[in-house]
Residue frames as a rotation matrix with the C-alpha (Angstrom) as fourth column:
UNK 1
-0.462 0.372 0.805 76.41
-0.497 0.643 -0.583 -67.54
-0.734 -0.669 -0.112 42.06
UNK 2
-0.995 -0.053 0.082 75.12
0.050 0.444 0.895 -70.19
-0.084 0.894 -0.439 40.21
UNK 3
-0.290 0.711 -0.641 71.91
-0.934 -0.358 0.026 -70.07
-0.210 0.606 0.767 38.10
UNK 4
-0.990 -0.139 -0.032 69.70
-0.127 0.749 0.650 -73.04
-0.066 0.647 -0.759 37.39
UNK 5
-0.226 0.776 -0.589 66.51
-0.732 0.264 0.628 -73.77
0.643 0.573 0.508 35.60
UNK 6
-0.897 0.285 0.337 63.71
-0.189 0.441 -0.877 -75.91
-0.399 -0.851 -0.342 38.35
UNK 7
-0.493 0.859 -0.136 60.67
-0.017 0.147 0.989 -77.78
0.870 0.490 -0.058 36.93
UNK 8
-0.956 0.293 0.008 57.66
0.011 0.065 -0.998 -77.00
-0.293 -0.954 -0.065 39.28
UNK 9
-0.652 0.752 -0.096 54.21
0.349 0.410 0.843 -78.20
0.673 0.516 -0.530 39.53
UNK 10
-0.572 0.317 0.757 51.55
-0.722 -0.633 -0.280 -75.79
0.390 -0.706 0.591 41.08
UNK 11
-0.790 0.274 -0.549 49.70
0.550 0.712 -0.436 -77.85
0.271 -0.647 -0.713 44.15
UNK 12
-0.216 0.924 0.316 45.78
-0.586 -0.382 0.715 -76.63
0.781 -0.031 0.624 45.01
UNK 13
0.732 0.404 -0.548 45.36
0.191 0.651 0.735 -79.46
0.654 -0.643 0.399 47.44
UNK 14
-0.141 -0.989 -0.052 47.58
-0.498 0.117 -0.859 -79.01
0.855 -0.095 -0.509 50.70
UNK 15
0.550 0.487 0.679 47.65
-0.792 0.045 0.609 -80.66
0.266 -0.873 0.410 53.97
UNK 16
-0.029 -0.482 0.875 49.27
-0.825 0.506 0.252 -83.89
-0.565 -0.715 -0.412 55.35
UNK 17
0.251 0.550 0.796 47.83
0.016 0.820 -0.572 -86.39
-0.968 0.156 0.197 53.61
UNK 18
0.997 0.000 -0.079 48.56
-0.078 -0.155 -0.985 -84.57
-0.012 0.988 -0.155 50.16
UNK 19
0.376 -0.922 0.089 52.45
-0.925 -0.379 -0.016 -84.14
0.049 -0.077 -0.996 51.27
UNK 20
0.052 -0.247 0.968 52.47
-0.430 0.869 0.245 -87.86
-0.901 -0.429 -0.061 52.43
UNK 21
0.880 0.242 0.408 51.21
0.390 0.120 -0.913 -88.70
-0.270 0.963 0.011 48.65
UNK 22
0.827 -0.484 -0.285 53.83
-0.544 -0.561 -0.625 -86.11
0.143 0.672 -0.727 46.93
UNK 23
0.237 -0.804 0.545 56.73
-0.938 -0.043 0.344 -87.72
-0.253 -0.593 -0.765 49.11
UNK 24
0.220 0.365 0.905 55.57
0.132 0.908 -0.398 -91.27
-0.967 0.207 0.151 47.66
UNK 25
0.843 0.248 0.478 55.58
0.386 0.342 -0.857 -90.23
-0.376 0.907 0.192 44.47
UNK 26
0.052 -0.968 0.244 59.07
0.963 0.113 0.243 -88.84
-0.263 0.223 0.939 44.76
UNK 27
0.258 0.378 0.889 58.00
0.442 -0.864 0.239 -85.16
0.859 0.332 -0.390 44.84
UNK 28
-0.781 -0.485 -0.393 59.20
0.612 -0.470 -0.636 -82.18
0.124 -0.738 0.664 47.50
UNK 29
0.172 0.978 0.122 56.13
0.976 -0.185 0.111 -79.99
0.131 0.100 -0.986 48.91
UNK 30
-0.679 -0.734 -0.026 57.41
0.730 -0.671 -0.131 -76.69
0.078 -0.107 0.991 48.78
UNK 31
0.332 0.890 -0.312 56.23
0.854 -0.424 -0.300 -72.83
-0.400 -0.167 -0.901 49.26
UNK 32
-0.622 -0.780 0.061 56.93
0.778 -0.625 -0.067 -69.72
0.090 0.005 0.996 47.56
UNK 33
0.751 0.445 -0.489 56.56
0.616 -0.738 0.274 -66.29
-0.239 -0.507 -0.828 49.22
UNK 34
-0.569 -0.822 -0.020 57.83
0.797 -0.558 0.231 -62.97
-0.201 0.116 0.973 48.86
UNK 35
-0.782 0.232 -0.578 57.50
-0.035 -0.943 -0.331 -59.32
-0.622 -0.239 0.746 48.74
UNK 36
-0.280 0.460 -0.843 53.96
-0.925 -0.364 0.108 -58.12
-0.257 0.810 0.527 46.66
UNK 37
-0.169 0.470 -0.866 52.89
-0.665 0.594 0.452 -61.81
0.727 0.653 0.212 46.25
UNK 38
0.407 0.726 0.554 50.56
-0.906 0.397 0.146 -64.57
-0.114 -0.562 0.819 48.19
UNK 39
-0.456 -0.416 0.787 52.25
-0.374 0.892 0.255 -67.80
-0.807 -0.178 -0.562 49.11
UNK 40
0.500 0.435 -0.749 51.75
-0.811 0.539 -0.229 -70.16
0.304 0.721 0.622 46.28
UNK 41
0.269 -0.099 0.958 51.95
-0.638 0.726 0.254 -73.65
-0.721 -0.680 0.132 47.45
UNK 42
0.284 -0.218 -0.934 53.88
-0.763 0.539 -0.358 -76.36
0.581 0.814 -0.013 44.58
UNK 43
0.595 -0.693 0.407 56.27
-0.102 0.438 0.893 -79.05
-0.797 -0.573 0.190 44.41
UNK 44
0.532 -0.797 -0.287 59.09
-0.842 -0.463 -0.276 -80.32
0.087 0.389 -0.917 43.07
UNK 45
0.750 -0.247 -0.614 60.81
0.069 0.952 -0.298 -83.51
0.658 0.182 0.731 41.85
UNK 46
0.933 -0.358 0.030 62.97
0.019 0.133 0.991 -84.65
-0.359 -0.924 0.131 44.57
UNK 47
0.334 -0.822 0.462 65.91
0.919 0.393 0.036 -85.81
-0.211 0.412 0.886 42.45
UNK 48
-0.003 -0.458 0.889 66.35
0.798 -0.537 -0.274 -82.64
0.602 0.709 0.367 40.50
UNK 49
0.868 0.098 0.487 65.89
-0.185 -0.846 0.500 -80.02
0.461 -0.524 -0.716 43.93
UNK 50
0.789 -0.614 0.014 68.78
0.327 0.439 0.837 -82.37
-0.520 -0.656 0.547 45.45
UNK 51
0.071 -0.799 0.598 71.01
0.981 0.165 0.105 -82.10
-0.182 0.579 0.795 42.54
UNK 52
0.395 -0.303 0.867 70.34
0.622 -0.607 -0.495 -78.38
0.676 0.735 -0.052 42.09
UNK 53
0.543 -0.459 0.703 71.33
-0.810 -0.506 0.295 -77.44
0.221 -0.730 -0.647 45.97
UNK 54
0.735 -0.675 -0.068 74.28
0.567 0.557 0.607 -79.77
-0.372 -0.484 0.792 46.03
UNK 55
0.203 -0.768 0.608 77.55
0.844 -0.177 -0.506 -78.53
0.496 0.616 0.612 46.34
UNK 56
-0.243 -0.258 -0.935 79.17
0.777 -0.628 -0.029 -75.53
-0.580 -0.734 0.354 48.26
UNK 57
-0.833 0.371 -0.410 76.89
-0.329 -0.928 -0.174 -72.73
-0.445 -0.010 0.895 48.37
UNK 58
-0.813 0.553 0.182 74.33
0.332 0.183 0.925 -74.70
0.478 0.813 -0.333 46.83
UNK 59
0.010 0.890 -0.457 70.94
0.965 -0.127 -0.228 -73.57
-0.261 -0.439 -0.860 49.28
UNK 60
-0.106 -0.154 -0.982 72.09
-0.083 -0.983 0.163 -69.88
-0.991 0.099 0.092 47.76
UNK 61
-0.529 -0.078 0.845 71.81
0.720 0.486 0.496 -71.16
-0.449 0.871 -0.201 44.23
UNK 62
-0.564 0.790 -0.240 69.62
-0.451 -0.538 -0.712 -69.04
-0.692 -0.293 0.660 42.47
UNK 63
-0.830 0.185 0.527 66.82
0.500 0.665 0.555 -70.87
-0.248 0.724 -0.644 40.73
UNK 64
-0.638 0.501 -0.585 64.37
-0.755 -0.556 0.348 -70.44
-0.151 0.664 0.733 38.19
UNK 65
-0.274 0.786 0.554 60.91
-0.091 0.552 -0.829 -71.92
-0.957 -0.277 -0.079 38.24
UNK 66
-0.882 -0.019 -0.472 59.55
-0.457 -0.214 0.863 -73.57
-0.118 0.977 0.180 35.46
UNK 67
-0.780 0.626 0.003 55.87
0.595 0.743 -0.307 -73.93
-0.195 -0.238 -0.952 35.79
UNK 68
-0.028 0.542 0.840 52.21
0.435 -0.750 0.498 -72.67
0.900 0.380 -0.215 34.57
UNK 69
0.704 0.652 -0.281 50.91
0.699 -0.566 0.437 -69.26
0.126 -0.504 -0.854 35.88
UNK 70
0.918 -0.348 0.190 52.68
-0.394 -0.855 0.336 -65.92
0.046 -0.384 -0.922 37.63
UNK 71
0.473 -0.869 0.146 55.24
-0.325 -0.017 0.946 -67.90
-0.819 -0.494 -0.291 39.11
UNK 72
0.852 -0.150 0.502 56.62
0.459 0.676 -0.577 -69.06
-0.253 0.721 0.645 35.63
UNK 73
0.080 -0.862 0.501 60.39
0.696 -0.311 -0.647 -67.46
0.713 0.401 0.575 35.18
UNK 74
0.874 -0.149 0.462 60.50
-0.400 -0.760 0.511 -66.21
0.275 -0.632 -0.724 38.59
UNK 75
-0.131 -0.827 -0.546 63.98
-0.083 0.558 -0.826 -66.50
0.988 -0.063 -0.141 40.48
UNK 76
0.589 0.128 0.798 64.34
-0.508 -0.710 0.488 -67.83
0.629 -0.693 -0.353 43.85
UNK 77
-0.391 -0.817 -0.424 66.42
-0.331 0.555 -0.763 -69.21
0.859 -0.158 -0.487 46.22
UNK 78
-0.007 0.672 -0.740 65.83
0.560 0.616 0.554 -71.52
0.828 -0.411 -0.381 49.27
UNK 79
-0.292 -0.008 0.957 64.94
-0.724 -0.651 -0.226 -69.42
0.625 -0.759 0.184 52.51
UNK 80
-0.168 -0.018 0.986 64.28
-0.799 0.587 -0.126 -72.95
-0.577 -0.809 -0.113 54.99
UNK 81
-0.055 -0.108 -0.993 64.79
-0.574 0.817 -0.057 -76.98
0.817 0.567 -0.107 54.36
UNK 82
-0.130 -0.328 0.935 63.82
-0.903 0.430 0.025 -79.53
-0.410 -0.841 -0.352 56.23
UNK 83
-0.175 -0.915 -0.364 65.18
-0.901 0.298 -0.316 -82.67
0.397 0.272 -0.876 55.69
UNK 84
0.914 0.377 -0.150 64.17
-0.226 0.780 0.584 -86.54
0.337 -0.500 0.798 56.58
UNK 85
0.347 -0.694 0.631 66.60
-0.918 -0.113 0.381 -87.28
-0.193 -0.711 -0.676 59.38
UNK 86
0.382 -0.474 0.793 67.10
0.064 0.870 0.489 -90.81
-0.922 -0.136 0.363 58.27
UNK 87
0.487 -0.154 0.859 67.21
0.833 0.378 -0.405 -90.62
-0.262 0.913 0.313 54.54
UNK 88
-0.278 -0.592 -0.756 68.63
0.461 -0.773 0.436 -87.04
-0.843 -0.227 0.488 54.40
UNK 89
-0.709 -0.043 0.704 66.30
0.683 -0.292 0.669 -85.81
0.177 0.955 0.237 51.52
UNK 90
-0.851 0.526 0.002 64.45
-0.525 -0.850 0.032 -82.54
0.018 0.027 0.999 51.21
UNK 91
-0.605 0.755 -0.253 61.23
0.790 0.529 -0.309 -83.61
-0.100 -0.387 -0.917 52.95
UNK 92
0.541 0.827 -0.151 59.80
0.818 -0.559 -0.133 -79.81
-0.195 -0.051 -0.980 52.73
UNK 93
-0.277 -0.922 0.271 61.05
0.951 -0.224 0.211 -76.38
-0.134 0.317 0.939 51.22
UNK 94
0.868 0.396 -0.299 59.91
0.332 -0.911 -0.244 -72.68
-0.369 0.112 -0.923 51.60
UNK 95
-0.200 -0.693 0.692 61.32
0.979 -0.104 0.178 -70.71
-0.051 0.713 0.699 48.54
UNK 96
0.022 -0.036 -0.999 61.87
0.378 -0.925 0.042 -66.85
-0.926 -0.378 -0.007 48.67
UNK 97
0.451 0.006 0.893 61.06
0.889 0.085 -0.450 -65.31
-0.079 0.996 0.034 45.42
UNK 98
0.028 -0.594 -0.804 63.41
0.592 -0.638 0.492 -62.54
-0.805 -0.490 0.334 44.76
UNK 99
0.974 0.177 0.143 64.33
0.223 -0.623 -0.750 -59.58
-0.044 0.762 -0.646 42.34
UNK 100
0.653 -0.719 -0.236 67.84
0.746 0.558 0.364 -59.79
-0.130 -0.413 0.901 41.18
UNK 101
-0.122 -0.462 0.878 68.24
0.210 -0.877 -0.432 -56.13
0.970 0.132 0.204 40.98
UNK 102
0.439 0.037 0.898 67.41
-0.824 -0.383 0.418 -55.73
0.359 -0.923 -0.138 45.19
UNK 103
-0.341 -0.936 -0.089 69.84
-0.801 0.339 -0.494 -57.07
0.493 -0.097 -0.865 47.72
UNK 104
0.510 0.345 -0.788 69.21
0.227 0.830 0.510 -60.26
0.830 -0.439 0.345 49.68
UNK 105
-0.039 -0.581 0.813 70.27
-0.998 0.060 -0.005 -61.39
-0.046 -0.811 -0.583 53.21
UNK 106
0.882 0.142 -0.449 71.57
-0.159 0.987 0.000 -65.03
0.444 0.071 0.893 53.25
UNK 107
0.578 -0.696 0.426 74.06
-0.369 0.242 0.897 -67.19
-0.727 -0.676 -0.117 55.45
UNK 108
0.748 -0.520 -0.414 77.29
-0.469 0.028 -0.883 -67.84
0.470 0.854 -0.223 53.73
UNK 109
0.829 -0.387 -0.404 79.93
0.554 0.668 0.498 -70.59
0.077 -0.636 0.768 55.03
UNK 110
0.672 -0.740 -0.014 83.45
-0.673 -0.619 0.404 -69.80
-0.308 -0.262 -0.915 56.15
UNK 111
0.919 -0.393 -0.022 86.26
0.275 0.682 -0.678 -71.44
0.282 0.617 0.735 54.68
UNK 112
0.653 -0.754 -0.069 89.47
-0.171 -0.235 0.957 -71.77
-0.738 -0.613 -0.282 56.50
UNK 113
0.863 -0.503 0.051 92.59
-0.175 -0.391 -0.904 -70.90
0.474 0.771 -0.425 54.88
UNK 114
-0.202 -0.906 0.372 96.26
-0.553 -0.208 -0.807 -72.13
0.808 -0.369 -0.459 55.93
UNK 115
0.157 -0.161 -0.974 97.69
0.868 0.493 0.058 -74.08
0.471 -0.855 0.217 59.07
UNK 116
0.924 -0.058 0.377 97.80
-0.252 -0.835 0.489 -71.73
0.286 -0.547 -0.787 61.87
UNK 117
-0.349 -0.928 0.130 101.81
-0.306 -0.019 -0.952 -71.15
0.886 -0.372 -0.277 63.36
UNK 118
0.178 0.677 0.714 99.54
-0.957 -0.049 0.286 -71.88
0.229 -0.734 0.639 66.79
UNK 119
0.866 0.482 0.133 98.56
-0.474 0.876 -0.093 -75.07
-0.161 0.017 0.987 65.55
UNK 120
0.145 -0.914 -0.379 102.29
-0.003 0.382 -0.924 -75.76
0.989 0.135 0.052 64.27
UNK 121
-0.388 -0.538 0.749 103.37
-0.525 -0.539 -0.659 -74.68
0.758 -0.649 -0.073 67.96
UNK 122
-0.972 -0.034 -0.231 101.03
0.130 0.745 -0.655 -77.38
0.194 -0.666 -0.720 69.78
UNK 123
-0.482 0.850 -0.211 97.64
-0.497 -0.464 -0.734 -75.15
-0.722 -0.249 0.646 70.08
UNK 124
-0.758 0.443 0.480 94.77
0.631 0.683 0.367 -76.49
-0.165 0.581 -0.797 69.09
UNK 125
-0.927 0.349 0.139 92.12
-0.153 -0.687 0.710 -74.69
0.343 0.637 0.690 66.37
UNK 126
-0.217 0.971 0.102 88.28
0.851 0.240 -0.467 -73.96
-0.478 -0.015 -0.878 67.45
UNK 127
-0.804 0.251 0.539 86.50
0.450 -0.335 0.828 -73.44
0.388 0.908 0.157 64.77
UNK 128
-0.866 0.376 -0.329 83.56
0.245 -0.254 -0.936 -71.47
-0.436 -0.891 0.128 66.50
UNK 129
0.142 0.601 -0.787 81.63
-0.474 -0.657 -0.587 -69.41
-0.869 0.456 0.192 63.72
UNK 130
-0.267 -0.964 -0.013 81.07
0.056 -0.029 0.998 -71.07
-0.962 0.266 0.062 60.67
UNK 131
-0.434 0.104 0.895 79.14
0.897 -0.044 0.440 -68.91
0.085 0.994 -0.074 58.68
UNK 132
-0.822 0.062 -0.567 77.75
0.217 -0.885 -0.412 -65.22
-0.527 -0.461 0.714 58.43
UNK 133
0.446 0.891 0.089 75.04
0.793 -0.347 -0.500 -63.47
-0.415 0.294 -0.861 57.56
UNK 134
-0.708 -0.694 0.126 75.90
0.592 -0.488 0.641 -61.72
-0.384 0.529 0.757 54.67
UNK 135
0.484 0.711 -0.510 73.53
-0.052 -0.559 -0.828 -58.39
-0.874 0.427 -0.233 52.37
UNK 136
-0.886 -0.458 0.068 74.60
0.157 -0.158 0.975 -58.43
-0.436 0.875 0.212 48.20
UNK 137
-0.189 0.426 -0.885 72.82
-0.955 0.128 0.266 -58.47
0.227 0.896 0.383 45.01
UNK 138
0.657 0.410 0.633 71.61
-0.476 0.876 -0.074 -62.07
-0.585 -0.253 0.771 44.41
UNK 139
0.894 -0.448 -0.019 74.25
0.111 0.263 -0.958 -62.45
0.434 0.855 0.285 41.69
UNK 140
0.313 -0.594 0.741 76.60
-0.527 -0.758 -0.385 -61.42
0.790 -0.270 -0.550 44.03
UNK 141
0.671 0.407 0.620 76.14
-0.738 0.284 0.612 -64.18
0.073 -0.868 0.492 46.56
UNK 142
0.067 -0.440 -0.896 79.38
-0.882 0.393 -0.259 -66.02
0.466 0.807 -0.361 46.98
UNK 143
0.294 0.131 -0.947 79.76
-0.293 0.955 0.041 -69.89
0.910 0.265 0.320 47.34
UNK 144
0.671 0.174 -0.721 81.88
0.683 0.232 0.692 -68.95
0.288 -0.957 0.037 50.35
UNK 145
0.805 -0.454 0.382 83.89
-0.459 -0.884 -0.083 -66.26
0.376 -0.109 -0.920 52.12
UNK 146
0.566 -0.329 -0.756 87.56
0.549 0.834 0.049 -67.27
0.615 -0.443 0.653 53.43
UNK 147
0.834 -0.291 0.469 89.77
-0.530 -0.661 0.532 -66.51
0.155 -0.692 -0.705 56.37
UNK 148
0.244 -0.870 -0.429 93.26
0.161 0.472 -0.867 -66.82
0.956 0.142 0.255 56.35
UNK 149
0.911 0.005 0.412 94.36
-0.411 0.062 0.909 -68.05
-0.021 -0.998 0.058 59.64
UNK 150
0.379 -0.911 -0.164 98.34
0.318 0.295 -0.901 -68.76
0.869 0.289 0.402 58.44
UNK 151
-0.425 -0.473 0.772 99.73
-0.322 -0.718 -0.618 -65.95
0.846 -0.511 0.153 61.07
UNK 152
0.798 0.591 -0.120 97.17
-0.037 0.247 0.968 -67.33
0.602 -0.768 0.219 64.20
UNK 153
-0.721 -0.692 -0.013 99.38
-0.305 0.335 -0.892 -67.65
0.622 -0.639 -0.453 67.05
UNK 154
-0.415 0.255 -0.873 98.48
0.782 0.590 -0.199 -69.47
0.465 -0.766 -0.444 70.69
UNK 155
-0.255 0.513 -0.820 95.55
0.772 -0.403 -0.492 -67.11
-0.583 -0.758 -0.293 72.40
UNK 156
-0.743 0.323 -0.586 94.70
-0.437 -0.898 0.058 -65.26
-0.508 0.299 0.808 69.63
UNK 157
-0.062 0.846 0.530 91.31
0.492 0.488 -0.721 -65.22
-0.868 0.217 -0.447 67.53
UNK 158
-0.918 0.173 0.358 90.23
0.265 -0.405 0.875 -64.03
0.297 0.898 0.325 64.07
UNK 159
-0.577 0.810 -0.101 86.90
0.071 -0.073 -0.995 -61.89
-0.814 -0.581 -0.015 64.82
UNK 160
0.415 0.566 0.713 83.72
0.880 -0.050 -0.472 -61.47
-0.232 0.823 -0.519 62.16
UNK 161
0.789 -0.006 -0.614 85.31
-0.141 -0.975 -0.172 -57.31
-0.598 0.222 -0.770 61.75
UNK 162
-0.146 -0.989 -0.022 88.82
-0.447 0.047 0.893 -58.93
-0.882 0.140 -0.449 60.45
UNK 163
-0.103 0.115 0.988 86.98
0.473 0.880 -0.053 -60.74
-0.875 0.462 -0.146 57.97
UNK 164
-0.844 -0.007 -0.537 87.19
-0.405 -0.647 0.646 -59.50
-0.352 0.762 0.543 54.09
UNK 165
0.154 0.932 0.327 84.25
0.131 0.309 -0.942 -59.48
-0.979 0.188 -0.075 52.76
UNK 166
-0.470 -0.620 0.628 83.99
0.711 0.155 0.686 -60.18
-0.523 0.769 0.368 49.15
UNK 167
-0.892 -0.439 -0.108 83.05
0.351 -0.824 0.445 -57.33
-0.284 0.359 0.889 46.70
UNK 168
-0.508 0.845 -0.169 79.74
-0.596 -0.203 0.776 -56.07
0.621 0.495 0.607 46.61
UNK 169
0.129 0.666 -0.735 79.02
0.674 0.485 0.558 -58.24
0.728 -0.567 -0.386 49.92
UNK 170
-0.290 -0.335 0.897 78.64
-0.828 -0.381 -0.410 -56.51
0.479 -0.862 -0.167 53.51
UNK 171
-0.331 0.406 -0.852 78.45
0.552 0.815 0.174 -59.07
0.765 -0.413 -0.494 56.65
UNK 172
0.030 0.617 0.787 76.11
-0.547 -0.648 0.529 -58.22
0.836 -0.447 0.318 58.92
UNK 173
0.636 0.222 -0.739 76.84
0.417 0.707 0.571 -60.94
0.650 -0.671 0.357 61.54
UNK 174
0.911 -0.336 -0.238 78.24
0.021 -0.539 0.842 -59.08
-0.411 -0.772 -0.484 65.30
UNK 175
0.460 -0.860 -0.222 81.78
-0.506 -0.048 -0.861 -57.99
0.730 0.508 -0.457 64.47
UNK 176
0.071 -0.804 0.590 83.03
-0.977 -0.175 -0.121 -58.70
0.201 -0.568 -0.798 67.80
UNK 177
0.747 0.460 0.480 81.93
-0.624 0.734 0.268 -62.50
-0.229 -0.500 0.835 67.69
UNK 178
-0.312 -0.863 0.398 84.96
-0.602 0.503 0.620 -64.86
-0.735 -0.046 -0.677 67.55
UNK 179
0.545 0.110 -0.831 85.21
-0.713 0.584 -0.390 -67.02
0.442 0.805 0.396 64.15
UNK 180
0.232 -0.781 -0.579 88.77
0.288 0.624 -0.726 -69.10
0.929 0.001 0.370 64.99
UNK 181
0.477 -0.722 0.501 90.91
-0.857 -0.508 0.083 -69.41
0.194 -0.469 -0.861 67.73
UNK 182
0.107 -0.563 -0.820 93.81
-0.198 0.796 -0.572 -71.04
0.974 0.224 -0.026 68.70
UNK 183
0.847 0.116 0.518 94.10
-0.448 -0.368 0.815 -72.31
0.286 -0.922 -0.260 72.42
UNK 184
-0.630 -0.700 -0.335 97.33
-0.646 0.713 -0.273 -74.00
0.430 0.044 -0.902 74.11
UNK 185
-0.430 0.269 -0.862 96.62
0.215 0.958 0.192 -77.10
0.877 -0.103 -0.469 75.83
UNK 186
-0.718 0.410 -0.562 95.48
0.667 0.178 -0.723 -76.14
-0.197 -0.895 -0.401 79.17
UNK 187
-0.306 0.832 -0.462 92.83
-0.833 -0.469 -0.293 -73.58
-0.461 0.295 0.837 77.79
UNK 188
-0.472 0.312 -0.825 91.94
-0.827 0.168 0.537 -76.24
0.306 0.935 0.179 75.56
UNK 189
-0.540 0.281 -0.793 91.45
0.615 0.775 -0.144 -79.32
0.574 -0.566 -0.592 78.27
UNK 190
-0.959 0.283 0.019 89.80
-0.194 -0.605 -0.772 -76.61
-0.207 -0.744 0.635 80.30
UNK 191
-0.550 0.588 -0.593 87.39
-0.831 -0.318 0.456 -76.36
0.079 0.744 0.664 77.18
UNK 192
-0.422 0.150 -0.894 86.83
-0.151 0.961 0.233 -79.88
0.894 0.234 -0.382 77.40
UNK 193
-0.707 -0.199 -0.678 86.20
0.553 0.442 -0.706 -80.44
0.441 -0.874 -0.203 81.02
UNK 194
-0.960 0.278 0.048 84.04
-0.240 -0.715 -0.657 -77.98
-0.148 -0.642 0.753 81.24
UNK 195
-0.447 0.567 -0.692 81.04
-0.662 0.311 0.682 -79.80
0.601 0.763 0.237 79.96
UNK 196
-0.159 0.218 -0.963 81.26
0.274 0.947 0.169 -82.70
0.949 -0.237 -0.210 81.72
UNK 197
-0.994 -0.024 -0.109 81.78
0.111 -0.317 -0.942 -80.60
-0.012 -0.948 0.317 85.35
């Protein structure tokens, strides 16, 4: 997983009013927490948090803080983002500070693989699940997990237990929950129709 280097500026003042300010000045209010240590409240240039969680797998990144006090070379990664619904930038960020010798839990996308024979055959693909909840190392955390769905036929499903997991990951998301399937056409207008009923 990638590694990158984060300039952060501890914050003493929080509340609304200070966040409204940071956001103005192109800044990201942010928290970090974790085991054995007391929220510490910062922020973070906007530009350079976008650019370092862009990209597939990029909220798993692990980053490195660069700022005065304790939290100076710590590593963490993002553990919640929320987001300005119009402008789609990182409006607020709570950062998990981690050790990169103990394992993490983080969500990890799925990445289809192949045309299903189904989908050749007329069936149409629902994508259902697309991502797990995975336990690793923090180095260990990968970008994404795929699932080869070449062989799919009409009424069958790929479940989370069928999935390989890559090396040094376990998923912890239900085995028996359905990732993929393929339906024919009247399962599939059913699918539809049932909504609207």
């Amino acid at each position: 997983m990638s590694k990158q280097v984060l300039k952060a500026e501890l914050r003493e003042q929080t509340g609304k009013g200070i966040c409204r300010r940071l956001r103005a000045a192109g800044r990201v209010p942010a928290v970090v927490y974790g085991k054995g240590i007391t929220p510490v409240s910062i922020s973070l240039g906007q530009k350079e948090l976008s650019e370092a969680i862009a990209g597939e797998g990029g909220r798993n990144h692990i980053l490195t803080l660069e700022c005065a006090g304790e939290l100076n070379g710590a590593n963490v990664i993002v553990a919640d983002l929320l987001r300005d619904s119009l402008k789609n930038v990182p409006r607020h960020v709570d950062l998990h500070k981690i050790n990169l010798a103990d394992k993490v839990k983080v969500h990890v996308k799925l990445n289809l693989v192949g045309t299903p024979a189904g989908v050749k055959a007329g069936g149409f693909l629902d994508f259902a699940m697309h991502e797990v909840e995975v336990e690793c190392l923090p180095v260990h955390i990968p970008p994404h997990i795929n699932v080869d769905v070449t062989e799919l036929l009409i009424g069958h499903s790929v479940h989370v237990a069928e999935i390989v997991a890559p090396i040094g990951t376990a998923i912890l998301s239900d085995p028996k929950a359905s990732v993929v399937s393929i339906l024919g056409r009247k399962a599939a207008a059913e699918e539809e129709a049932a909504p609207a009923a």
